[in-house]
SEZAMAR-394195 format. One record per residue (C-alpha): residue in three letters; residue number from 0; z, y, x. Coordinates in pm, 1 decimal. Last residue first. Example, Ala and Ser with C-alpha at 12.3 -4.5 7.8 and 13.67 -1.06 7.14 Angstrom:
type|seq|pz|py|px
SER|1|714.0|-106.0|1367.0
ALA|0|780.0|-450.0|1230.0
! end
This chain:
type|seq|pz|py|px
UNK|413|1143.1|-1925.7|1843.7
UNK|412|765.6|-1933.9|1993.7
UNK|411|756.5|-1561.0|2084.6
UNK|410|1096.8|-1522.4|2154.8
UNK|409|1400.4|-1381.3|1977.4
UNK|408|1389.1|-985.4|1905.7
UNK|407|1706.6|-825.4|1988.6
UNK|406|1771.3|-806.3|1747.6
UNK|405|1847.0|-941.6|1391.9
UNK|404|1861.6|-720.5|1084.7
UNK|403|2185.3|-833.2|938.0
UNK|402|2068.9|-1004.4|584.8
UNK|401|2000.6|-947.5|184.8
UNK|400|2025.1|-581.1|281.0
UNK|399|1920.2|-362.9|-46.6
UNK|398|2208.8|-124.7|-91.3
UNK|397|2228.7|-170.5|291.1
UNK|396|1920.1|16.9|444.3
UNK|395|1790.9|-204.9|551.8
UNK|394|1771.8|-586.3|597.4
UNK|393|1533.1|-695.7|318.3
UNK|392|1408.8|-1073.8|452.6
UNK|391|1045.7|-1179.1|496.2
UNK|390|1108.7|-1524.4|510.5
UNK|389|966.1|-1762.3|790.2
UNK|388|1380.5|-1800.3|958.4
UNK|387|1381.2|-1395.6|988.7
UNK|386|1054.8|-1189.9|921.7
UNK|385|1221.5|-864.7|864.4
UNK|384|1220.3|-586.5|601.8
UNK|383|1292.0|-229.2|584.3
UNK|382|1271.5|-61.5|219.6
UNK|381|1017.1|200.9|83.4
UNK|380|1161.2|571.3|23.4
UNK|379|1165.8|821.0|-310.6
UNK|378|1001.9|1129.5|-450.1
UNK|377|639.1|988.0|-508.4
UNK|376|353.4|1204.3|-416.0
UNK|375|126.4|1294.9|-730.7
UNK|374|48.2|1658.8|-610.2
UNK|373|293.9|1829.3|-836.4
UNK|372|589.8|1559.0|-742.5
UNK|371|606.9|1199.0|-890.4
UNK|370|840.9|1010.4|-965.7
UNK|369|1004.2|615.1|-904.5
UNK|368|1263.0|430.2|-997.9
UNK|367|1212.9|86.0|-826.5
UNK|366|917.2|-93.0|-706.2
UNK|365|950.0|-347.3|-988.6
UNK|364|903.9|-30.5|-1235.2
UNK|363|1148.3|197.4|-1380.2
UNK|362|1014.0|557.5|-1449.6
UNK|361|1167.1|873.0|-1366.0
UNK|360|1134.8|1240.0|-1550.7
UNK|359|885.7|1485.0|-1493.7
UNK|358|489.3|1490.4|-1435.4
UNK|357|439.4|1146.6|-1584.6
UNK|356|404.9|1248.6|-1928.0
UNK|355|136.8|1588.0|-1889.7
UNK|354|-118.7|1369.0|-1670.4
UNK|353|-44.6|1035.9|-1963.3
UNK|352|-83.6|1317.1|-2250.4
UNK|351|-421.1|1440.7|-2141.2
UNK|350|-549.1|1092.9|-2060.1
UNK|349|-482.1|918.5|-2407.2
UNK|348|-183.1|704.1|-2486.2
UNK|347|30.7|806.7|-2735.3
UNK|346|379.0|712.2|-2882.2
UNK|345|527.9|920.4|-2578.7
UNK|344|771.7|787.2|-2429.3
UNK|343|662.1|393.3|-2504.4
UNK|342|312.9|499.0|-2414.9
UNK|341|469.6|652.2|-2087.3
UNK|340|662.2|314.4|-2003.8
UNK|339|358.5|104.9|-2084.4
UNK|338|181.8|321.5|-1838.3
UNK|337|385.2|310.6|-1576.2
UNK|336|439.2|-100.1|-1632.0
UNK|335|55.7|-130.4|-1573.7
UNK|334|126.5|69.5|-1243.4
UNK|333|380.3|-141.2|-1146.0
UNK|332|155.9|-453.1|-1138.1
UNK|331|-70.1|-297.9|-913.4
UNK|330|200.6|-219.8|-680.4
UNK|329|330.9|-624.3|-716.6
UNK|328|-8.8|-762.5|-630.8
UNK|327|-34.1|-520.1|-315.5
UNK|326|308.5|-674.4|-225.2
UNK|325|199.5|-998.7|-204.8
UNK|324|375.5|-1289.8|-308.5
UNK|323|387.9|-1591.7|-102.5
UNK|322|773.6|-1600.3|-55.0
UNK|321|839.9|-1576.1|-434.2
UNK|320|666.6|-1926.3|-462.6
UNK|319|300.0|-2034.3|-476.5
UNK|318|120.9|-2076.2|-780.8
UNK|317|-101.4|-1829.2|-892.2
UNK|316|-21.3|-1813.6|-1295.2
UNK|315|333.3|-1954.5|-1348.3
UNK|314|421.0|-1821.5|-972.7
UNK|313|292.7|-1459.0|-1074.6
UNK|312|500.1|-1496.4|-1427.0
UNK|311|807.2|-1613.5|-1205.7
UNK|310|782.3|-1274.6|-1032.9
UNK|309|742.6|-1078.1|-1256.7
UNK|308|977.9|-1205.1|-1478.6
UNK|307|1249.3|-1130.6|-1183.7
UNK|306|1056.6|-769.4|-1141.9
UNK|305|1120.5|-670.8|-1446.5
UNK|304|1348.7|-332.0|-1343.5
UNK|303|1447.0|-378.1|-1021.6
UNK|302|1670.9|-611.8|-894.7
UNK|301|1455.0|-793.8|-593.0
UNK|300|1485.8|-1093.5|-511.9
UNK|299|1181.2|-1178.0|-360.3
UNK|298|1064.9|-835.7|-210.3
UNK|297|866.8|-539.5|-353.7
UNK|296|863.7|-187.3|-174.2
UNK|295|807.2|-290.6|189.8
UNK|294|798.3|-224.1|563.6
UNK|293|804.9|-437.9|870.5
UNK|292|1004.8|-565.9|1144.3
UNK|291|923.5|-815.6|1372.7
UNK|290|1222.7|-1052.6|1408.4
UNK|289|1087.1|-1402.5|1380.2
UNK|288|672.8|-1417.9|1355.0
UNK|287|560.3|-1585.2|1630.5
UNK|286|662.0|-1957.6|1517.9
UNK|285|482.6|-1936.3|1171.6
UNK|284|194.9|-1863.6|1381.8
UNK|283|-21.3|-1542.2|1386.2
UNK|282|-273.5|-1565.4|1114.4
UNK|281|-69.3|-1799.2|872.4
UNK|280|229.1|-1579.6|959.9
UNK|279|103.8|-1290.0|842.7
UNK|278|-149.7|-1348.3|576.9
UNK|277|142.8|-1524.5|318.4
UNK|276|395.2|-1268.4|378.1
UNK|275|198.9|-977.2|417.6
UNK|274|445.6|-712.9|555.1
UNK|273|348.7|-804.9|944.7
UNK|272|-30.9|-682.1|843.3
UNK|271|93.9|-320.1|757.9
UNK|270|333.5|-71.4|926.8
UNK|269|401.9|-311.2|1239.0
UNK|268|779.0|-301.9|1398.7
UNK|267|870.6|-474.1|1742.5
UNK|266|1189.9|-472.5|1863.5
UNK|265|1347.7|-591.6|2174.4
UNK|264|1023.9|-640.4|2367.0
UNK|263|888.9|-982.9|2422.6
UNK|262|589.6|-1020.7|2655.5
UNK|261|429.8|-1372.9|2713.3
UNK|260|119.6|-1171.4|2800.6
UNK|259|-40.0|-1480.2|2547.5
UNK|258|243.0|-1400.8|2260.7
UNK|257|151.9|-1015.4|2333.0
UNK|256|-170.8|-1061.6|2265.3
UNK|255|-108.8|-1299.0|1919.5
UNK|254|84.0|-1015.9|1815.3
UNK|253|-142.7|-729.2|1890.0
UNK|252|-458.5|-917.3|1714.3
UNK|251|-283.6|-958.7|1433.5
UNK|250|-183.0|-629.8|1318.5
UNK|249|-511.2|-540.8|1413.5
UNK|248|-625.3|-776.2|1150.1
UNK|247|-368.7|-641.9|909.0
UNK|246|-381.1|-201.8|950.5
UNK|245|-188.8|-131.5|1203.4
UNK|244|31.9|144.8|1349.8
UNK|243|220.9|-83.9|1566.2
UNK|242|567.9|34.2|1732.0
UNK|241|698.1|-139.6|2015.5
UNK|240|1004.4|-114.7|2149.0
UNK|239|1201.7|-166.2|2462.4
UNK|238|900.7|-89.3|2631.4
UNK|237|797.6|-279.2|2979.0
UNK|236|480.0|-39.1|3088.7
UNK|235|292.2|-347.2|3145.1
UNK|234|357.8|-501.2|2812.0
UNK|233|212.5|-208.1|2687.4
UNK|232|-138.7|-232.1|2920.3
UNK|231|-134.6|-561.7|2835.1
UNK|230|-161.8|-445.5|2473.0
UNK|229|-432.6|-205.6|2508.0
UNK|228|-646.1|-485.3|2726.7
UNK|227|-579.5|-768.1|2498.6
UNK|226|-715.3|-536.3|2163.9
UNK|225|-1062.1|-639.7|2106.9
UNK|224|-1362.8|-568.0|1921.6
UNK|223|-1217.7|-193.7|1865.5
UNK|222|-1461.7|-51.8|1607.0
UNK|221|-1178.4|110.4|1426.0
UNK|220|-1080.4|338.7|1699.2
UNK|219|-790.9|283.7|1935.6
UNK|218|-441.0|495.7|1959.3
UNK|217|-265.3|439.3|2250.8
UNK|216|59.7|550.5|2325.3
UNK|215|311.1|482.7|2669.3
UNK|214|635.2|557.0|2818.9
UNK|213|724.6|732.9|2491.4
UNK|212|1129.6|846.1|2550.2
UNK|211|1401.5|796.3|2325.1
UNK|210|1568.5|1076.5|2330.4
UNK|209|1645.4|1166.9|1949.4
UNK|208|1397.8|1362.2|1940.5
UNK|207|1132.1|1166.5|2084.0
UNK|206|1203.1|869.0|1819.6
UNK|205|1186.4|1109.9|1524.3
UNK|204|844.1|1207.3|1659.6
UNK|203|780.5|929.3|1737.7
UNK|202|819.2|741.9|1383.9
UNK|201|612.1|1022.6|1246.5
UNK|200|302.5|888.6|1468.8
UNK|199|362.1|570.0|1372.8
UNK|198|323.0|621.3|1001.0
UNK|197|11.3|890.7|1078.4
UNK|196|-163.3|645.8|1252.7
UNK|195|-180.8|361.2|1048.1
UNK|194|-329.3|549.4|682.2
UNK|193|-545.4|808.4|755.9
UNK|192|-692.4|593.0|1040.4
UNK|191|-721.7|549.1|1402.6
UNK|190|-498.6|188.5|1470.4
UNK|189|-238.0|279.3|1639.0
UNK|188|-24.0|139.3|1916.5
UNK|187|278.1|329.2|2004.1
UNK|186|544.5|222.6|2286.7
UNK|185|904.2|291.9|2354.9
UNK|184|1188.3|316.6|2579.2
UNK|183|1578.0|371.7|2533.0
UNK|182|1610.9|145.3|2230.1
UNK|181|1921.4|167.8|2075.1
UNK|180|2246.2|-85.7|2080.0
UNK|179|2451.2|104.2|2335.8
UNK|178|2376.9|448.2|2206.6
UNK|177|2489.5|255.1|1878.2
UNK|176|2246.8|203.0|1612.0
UNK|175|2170.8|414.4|1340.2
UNK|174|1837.4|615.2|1483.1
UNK|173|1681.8|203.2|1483.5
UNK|172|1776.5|192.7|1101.5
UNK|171|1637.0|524.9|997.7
UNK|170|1332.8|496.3|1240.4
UNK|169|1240.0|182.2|1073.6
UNK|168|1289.7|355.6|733.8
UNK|167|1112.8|664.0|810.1
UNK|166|780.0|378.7|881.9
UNK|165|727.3|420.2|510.6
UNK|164|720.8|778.1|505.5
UNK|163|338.7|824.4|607.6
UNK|162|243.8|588.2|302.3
UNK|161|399.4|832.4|53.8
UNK|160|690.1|733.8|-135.0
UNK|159|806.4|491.7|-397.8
UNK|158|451.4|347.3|-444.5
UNK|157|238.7|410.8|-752.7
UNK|156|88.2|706.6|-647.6
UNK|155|-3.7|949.8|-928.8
UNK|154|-298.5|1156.3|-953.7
UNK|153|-419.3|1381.0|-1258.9
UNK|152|-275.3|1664.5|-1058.3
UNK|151|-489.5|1658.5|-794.3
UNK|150|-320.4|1861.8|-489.3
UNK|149|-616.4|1740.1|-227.7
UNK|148|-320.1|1727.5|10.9
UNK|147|-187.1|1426.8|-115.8
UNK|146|-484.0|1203.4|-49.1
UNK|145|-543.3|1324.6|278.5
UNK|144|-154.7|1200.3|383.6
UNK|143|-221.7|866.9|306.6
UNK|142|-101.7|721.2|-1.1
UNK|141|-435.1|457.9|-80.4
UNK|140|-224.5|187.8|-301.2
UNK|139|-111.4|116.4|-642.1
UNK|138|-348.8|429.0|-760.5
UNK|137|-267.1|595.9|-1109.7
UNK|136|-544.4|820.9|-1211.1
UNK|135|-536.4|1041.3|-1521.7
UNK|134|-873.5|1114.8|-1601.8
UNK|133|-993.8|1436.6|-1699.1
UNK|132|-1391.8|1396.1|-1596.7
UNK|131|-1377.4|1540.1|-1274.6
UNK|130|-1018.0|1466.8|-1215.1
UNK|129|-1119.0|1066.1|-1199.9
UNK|128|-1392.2|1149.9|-965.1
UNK|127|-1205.9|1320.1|-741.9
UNK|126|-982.3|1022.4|-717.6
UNK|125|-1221.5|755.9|-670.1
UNK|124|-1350.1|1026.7|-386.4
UNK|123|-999.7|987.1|-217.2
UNK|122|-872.0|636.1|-320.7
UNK|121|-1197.6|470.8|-143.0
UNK|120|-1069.7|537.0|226.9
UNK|119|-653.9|561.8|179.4
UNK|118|-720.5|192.1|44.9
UNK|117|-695.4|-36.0|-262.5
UNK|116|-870.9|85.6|-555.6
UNK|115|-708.0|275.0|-846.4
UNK|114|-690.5|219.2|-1221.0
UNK|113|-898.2|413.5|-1476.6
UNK|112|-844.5|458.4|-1871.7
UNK|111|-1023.1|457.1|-2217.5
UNK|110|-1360.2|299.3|-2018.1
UNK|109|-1682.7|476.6|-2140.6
UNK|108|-1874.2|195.0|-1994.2
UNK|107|-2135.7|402.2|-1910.2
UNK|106|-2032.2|759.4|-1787.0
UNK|105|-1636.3|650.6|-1739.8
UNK|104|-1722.5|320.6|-1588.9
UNK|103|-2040.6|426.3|-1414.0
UNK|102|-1911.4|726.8|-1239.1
UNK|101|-1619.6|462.3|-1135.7
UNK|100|-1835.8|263.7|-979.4
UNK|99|-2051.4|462.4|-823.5
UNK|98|-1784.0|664.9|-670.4
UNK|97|-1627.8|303.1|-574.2
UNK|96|-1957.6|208.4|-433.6
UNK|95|-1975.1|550.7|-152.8
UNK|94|-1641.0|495.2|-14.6
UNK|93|-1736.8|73.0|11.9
UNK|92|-1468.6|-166.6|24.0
UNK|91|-1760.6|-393.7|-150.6
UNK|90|-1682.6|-207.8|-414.1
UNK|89|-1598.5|-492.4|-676.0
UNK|88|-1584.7|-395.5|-1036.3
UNK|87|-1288.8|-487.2|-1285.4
UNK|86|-1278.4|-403.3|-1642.6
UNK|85|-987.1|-498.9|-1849.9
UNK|84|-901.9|-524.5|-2181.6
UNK|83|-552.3|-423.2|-2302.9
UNK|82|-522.7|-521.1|-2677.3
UNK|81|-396.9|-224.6|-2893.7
UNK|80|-102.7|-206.4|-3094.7
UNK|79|86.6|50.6|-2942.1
UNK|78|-1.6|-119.8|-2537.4
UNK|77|-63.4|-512.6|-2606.4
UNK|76|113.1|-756.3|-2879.0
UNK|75|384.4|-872.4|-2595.0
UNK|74|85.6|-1166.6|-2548.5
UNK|73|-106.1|-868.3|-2426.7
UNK|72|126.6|-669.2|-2171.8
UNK|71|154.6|-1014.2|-1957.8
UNK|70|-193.0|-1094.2|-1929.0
UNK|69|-246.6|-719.3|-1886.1
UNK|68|7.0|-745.3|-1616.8
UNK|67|-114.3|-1055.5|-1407.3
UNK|66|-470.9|-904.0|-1424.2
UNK|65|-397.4|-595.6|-1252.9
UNK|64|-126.4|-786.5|-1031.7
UNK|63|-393.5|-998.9|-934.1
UNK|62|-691.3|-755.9|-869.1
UNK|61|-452.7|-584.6|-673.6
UNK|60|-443.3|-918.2|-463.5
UNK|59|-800.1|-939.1|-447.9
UNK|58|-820.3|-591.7|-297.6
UNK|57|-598.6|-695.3|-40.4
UNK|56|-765.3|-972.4|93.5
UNK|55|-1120.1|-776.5|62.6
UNK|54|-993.0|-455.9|221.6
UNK|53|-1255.6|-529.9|536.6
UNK|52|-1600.1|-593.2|239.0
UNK|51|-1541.3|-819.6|-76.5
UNK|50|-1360.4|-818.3|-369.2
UNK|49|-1253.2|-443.8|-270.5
UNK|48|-1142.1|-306.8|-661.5
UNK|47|-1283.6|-33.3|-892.4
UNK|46|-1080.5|-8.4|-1157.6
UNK|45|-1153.7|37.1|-1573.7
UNK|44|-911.1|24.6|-1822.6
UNK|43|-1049.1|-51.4|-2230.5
UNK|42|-731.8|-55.3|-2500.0
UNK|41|-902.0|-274.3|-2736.5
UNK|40|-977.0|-133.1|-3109.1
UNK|39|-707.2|-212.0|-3358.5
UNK|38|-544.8|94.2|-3358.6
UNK|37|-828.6|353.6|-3377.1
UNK|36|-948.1|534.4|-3063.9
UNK|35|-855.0|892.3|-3137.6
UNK|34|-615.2|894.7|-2838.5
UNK|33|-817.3|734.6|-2605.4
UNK|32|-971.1|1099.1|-2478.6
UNK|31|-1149.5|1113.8|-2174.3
UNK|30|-1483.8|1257.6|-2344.0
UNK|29|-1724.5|1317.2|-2069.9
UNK|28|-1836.0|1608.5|-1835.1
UNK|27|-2204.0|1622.4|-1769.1
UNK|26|-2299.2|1537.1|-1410.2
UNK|25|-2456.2|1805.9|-1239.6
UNK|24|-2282.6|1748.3|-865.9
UNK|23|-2089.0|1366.7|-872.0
UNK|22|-2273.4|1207.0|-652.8
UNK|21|-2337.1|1486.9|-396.7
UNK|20|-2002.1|1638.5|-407.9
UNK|19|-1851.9|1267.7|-360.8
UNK|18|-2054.4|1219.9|-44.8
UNK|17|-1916.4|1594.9|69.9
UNK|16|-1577.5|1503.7|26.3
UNK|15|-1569.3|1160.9|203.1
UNK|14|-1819.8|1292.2|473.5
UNK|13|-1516.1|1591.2|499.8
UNK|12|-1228.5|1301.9|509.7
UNK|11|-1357.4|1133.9|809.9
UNK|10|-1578.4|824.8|707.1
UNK|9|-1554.7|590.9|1065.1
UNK|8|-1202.6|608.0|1036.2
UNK|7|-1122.1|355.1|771.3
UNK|6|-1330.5|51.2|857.2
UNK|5|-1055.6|-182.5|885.7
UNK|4|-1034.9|-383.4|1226.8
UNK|3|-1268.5|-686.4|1275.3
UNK|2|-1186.7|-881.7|1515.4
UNK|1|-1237.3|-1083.2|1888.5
UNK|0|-996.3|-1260.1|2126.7
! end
């Protein structure tokens, strides 16, 4: 079994730093104003998106909910008056394009505003180069912990919390069960990357300290051709549960493994890959998918604020059903609703005024309430979900439950 994991780790975040130093060094600042713009000119956003390259699946689906809300915002009569027009350039899921890219947008193009990309990997220098020119920068994905610790305060992350707390609702949920009920054995598989590793990692932690003890980890770099060996070596070891730090073809790769060791642990929980409800089971089997748990912010059915036109916009447009929607689509979306929200606030919408805005208060989105501390890390937590009869269900924590989560895990198969 042969694939392609996401090339995350093989730019650490010093090459990152230092490639952005080098494109960005003696470039003239530029006018990120959009608040002199008159009233009937279009509202110009730029983002640099993966169309092609590993994050191409993804990036497409930001590209969606990017499109999906200025669609949306502009038959409303746009943003104050003004038409939102969209620029969209691929990166090729490149660290190096996206500083290109968005050099060129705010240099060339002389965009108004700038979206993020999709990825940990290309949010970092996109982000630096945002801040070098006074752009606020709201990202719908790329929360690892590197991002955060740059302390930008023109960024904003539009997911309720930072991608190293998703798994904390896993752990929540598993940490609630009975002594009877809980897992007394567990194993880590991660994939080595700002994003996978860190989520799993946290998980153990909370895991070890509440007894549950690792009898084995592995993490494996990017270039990993193959994962049978790492996850026979699991199965060997017999865990109760196993915990995936995975990107989405890694994601795969452990699942159908495990279906050919005909191992079955009790739970299984993936940070990324088992959350994509159209990728998921069309890579792995419909059949293999029941009970592995996941994380999410969007679901079908969810309450928040627009998210029921949201959803039957995406449908109108895409086609599908609520089941096929991804969440990448709905993060971008949300961060088109941000803005709206803060030019509603506000009565302006210009750079200076967006960074200032979105420092305080909360803002309703399909993702929830969400807000931002200094360093643009949201304040709140992502939901558990579980593949039960092909649906990705909400199971935990209750205010959101649309189900039991089941366990133990049925078959592979069942």
């Amino acid at each position: 079994m042969s694939f392609r994991v996401r090339l995350h780790s093989k730019f650490s975040a010093l090459a990152v730093v230092t490639a952005v130093a080098l494109l960005i060094a003696g470039c003239a600042s530029s006018n990120s104003s959009s608040g002199s713009a008159s009233s009937t000119q279009p509202l110009v956003i730029g983002a640099s998106v993966s169309l092609t390259g590993d994050f191409a699946d993804s990036g497409k689906a930001v590209q969606r909910g990017y499109q999906l809300w200025a669609d949306t915002v502009n038959a409303n009569g746009g943003i104050l008056g003004r038409k939102v027009q969209l620029k969209i350039v691929d990166d090729a899921s490149s660290p190096t394009q996206v500083v290109t890219n968005y050099q060129n947008l705010i240099n060339k193009d002389h965009v108004d505003l700038t979206f993020g990309p999709f990825s940990t990997l290309l949010t970092i220098p996109a982000s630096q180069v945002a801040k070098r020119y006074g752009y606020a920068f709201l990202a719908p994905a790329g929360g690892g912990p590197d991002v955060f610790a740059q302390n930008l305060d023109n960024f904003f992350f539009v997911q309720p919390a930072p991608t190293i707390k998703s798994g904390d609702v896993f752990a929540d949920y598993i940490l609630s069960l009975s002594k009877a009920d809980r897992p007394k054995t567990a194993a880590y598989v991660e994939l080595d990357d700002p994003f996978s590793a860190p989520i799993a990692e946290n998980i153990r932690a909370r895991f070890e300290a509440a007894g549950i003890k690792t009898v084995y980890k592995q993490v494996y770099p990017s270039e990993t051709q193959d994962l049978s060996s790492v996850m026979a070596a699991v199965a060997a070891k017999k865990p109760d549960v196993i915990v995936g730090g995975t990107q989405s073809e890694d994601a795969y790769s452990q699942v159908k493994s495990l279906v050919q060791l005909k191992y079955n642990p009790a739970f299984m929980y993936q940070s990324n890959g088992a959350n994509s409800p159209l990728e998921f089971p069309k890579n792995v089997g419909p059949q293999n998918t029941a009970g592995i748990f996941s994380s999410a912010d969007w679901y079908p059915g969810s309450k928040a604020s627009g998210s029921a036109a949201f959803t039957s916009a995406y449908i109108a447009k895409y086609g599908g059903s609520a089941q096929t929607v991804d969440d990448s689509s709905a993060e971008a979306y949300a961060v088109g609703q941000v803005l709206q929200e803060e030019a509603a606030k506000t009565g302006k919408i210009d750079n200076a005024t967006i960074i200032k805005t979105l420092h305080s208060g909360t803002w309703p989105t399909i993702l929830g309430n969400l807000s931002w501390s200094a360093n643009g890390a949201p304040n709140g937590s992502f939901n558990l979900v579980q593949w039960q009869g092909g649906k990705l269900v909400p199971v935990y924590p209750p205010s959101v439950a649309q189900a039991q989560p089941v366990f133990p895990k049925p078959n592979w198969g069942g």
